[in-house]
ZAMARGU-4260 file (C-alpha; in steps of 0.2 Angstrom, whole numbers, plus 5000, padded with zeros to 4 digits):
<rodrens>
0) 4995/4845/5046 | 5006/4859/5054 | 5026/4862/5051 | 5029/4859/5067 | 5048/4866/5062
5) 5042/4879/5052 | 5048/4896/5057 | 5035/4912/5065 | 5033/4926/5053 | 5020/4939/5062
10) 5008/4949/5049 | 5001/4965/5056 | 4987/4974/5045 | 4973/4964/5032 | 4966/4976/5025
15) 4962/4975/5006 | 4979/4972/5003 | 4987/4965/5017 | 4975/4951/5020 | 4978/4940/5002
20) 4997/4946/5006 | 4995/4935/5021 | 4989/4921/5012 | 4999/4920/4999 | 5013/4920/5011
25) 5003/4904/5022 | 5005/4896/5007 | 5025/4893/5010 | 5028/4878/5020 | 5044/4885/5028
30) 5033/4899/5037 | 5020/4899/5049 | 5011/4914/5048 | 5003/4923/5063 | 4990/4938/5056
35) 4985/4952/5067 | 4972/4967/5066 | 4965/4978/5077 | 4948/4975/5068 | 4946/4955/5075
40) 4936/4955/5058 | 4948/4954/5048 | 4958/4940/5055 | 4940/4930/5056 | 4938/4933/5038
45) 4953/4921/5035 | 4947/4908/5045 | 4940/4900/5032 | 4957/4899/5023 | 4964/4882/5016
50) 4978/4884/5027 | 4970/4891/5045 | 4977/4881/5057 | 4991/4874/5045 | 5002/4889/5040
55) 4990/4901/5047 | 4986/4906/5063 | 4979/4921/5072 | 4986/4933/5084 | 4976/4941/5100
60) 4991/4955/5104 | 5005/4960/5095 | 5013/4949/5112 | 5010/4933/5103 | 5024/4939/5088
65) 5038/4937/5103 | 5043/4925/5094 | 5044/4931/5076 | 5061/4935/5071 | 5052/4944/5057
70) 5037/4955/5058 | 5027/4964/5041 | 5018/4976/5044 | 5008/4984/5031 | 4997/5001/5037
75) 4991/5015/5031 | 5005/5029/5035 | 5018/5031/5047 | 5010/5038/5061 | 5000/5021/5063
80) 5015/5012/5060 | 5025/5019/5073 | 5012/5015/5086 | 5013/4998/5082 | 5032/4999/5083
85) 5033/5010/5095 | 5020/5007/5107 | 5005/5019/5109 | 5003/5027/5129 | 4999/5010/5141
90) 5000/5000/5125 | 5016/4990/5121 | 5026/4990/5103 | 5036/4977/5092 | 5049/4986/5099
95) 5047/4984/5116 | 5042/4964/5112 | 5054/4958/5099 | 5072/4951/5104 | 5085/4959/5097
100) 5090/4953/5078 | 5073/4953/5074 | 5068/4962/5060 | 5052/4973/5054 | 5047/4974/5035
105) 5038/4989/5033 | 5026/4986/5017 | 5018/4999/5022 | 5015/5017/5012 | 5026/5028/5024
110) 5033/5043/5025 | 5051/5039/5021 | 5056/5053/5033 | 5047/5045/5046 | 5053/5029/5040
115) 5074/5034/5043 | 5068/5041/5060 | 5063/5025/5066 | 5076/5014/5057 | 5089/5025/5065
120) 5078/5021/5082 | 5078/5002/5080 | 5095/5001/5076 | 5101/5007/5092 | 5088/4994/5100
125) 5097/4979/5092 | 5083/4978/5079 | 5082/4981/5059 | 5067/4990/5050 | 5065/4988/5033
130) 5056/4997/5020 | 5046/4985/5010 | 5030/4994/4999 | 5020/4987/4988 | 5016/4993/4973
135) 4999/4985/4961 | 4982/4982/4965 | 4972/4971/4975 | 4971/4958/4961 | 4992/4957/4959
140) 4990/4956/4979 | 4979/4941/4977 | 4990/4933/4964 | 5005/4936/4970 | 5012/4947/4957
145) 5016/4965/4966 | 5032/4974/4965 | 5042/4974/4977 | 5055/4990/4983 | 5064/4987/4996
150) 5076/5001/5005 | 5090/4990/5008 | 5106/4984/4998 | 5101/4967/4991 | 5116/4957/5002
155) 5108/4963/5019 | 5091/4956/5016 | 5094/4938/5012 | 5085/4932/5026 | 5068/4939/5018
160) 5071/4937/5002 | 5060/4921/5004 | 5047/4928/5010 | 5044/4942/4999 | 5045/4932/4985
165) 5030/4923/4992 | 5020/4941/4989 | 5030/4947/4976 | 5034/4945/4955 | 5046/4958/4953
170) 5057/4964/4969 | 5070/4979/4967 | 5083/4987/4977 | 5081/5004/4980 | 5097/5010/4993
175) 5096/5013/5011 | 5082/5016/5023 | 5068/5027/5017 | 5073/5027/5000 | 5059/5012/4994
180) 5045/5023/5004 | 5053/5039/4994 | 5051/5030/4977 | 5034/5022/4982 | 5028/5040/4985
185) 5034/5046/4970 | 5027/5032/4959 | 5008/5033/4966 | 5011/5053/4960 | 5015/5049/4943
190) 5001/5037/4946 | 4988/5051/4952 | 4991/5062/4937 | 4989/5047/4926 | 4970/5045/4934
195) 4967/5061/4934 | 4972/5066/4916 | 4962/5050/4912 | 4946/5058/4924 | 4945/5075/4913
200) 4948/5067/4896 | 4932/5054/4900 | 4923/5067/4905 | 4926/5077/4888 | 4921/5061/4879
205) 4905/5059/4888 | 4900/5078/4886 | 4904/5075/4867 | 4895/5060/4867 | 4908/5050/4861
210) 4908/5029/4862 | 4915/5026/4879 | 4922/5007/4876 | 4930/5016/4859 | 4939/5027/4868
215) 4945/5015/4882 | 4950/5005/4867 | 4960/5016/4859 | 4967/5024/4874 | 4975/5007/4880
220) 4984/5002/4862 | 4989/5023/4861 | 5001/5031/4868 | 4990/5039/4882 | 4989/5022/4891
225) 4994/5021/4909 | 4992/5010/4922 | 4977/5020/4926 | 4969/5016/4911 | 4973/5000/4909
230) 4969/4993/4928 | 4952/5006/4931 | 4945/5014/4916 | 4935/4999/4911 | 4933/4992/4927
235) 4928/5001/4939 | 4926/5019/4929 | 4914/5017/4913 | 4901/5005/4925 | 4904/5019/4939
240) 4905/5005/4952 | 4922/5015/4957 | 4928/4999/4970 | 4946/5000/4964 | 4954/4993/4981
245) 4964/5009/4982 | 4955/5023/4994 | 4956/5041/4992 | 4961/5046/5008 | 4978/5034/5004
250) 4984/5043/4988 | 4979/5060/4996 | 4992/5054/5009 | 5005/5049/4997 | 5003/5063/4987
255) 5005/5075/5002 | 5022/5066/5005 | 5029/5067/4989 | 5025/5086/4989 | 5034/5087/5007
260) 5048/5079/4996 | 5048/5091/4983 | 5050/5104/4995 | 5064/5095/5003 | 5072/5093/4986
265) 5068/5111/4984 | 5060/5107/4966 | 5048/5118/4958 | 5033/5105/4953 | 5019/5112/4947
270) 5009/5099/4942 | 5012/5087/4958 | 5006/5106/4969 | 4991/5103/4959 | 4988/5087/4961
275) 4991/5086/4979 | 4978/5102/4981 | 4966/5094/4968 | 4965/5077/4978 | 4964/5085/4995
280) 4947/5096/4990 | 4942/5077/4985 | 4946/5069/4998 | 4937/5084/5009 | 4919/5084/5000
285) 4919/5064/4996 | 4916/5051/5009 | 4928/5045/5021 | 4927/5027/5014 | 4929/5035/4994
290) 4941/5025/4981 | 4954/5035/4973 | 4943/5030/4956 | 4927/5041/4962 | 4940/5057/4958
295) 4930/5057/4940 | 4916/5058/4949 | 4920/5072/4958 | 4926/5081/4942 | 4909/5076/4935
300) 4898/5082/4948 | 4910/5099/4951 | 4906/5100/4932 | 4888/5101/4934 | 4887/5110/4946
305) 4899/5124/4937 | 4888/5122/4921 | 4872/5129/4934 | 4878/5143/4939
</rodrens>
C-alpha cells in the first residue's frame, strides 16, 4: 500500500548509478520517491521494482517534482546539470518549478566552480543547492554503502540527512558549496593513477609471462593495493570483460577538472598533467560507450602496435 503521508523527494538521472540509488531510497517509508530521465527507458526499467507504485513512482516532466521540497539530481557534469536546473531554451528548470525552500542535492560529478555559480544563483531565488557526490561503485550503489561528501556544514542539512543515509554508509562534511565536488574531483584523480599504475604494471606481468591471479594476489595484501586493484583488477581486467560501471569519458571529465583546479591553485602537478592528457587520447581513439577499465587495453594495444614498428 502507499504512504499516503509520505513526503515527495524527486530523482532526476538513473543511469548506472542513479537508478539502484533511487531504489534504495524507495525503500524508506517516509519518502515517496518520483524518478525521472530523459531516456523513458530507464524509469521503465524500474517498474518491475518491489516498491513501484508504493514508494516509487515515475515522472513524465521535471513539472511533476512541483511538489518536491527536495530534488537529487545525479548527471554526468555540470553543463547537463545546469539545464536541468536551469532550464535549457523553451524548456523549463527546477528552478523555474520548485517553490522557494526547496532544495537540490547535487550528487552529481560537477565542476565545483560551476557548482558555486549556481549555488550563488539559487540563493538569490529562494532556493538551496547542495553538493552531494558519490563516491564507490555500482555495487556500494546497489547496497547502499557509498560515501557520501556533502558541501555544506553538517547543521544546515539536517533535513536531508535522512535521505542520504538511505544511499549512503559513510557521509562527511566537506565546508561550503563546491567544496564536496572539488574533493570528489580530486579523489577520482588519485583514483585514475591508481588504475593506470595498475594498467602498465599488468601489462609488464603479462609480457613476462608472470601468473596473473598471483600477481592480483599479491598486489591486494601488498602495499601497492588500491581501490583500483581491489574493486577491478580481478573483475573486470584479468577476464577483459572491462564493464566496471565507471565510463571513460566520466573520469576523462573528472580529471580535466581537477587539472583546471590545479591551475587555479597554481600547483605544479606533473603526474595529474599526465594523467589528464593520457586519459584524454583514450578517451579519443576508444568507443564513446568505453569503461574507465578498458585504459589497459589501450595501453595493451598502443603497445603492440609500438612493438611493430
Amino acid at each position: 500500500m502507499t504512504n499516503e503521508h509520505a513526503k515527495r523527494v524527486g530523482f532526476v538521472g538513473l543511469g548506472k548509478m542513479g537508478q539502484p540509488m533511487a531504489e534504495n531510497l524507495s525503500r524508506s517509508p517516509d519518502w515517496s520517491v518520483v524518478v525521472y530521465d530523459l531516456n523513458p527507458r530507464a524509469a521503465r526499467a524500474l517498474e518491475a521494482h518491489a516498491n513501484w507504485g508504493r514508494t516509487l513512482f515515475p515522472a513524465d516532466r521535471l513539472e511533476d517534482f512541483a511538489s518536491c521540497q527536495i530534488v537529487i539530481t545525479m548527471l554526468p557534469d555540470s553543463r547537463i546539470t545546469n539545464a536541468v536546473v536551469l532550464g535549457d531554451g523553451d524548456n523549463r528548470g527546477l528552478a523555474d518549478i520548485l517553490a522557494a525552500g526547496s532544495t537540490i542535492l547535487d550528487m552529481g560529478s560537477s565542476d565545483p566552480e560551476e557548482t558555486v555559480k549556481l549555488a550563488r544563483h539559487l540563493e538569490e531565488r529562494g532556493l538551496r543547492l547542495i553538493d552531494t557526490p558519490v563516491s564507490g561503485s555500482v555495487v556500494k550503489a546497489r547496497s547502499g554503502e557509498l560515501t557520501i561528501m556533502v558541501g555544506a556544514p553538517e547543521p544546515e542539512t539536517a533535513p536531508v540527512q535522512p535521505i542520504l543515509t538511505w544511499m549512503g554508509k559513510t557521509i562527511i562534511h566537506t565546508g561550503g558549496a563546491g567544496s564536496a565536488h572539488a574533493m570528489k574531483t580530486l579523489n577520482n584523480y588519485v583514483y585514475a593513477a591508481g588504475l593506470l599504475a595498475l594498467s602498465e604494471a599488468l601489462l609488464i606481468a603479462r609480457r613476462m609471462e608472470l601468473d596473473e591471479d598471483v600477481f592480483a594476489e599479491i598486489i591486494n595484501v601488498s602495499s601497492g593495493k588500491n581501490f583500483a586493484t581491489e574493486t577491478k583488477l580481478r573483475q573486470f581486467m584479468l577476464p577483459r570483460t572491462y564493464n566496471g560501471g565507471f565510463a571513460l569519458r566520466l573520469l576523462s571529465k573528472d580529471l580535466r577538472t581537477a587539472d583546471s583546479l590545479r591551475k587555479r591553485a597554481e600547483v605544479d602537478a606533473p603526474q595529474l598533467s599526465w594523467c589528464t592528457d593520457f586519459a584524454n587520447e583514450a578517451e579519443a581513439a576508444l568507443p564513446g560507450d568505453a569503461d574507465s577499465t578498458e585504459l589497459y587495453r589501450f595501453i595493451e594495444e598502443r603497445q603492440k602496435s609500438r612493438s611493430k614498428e
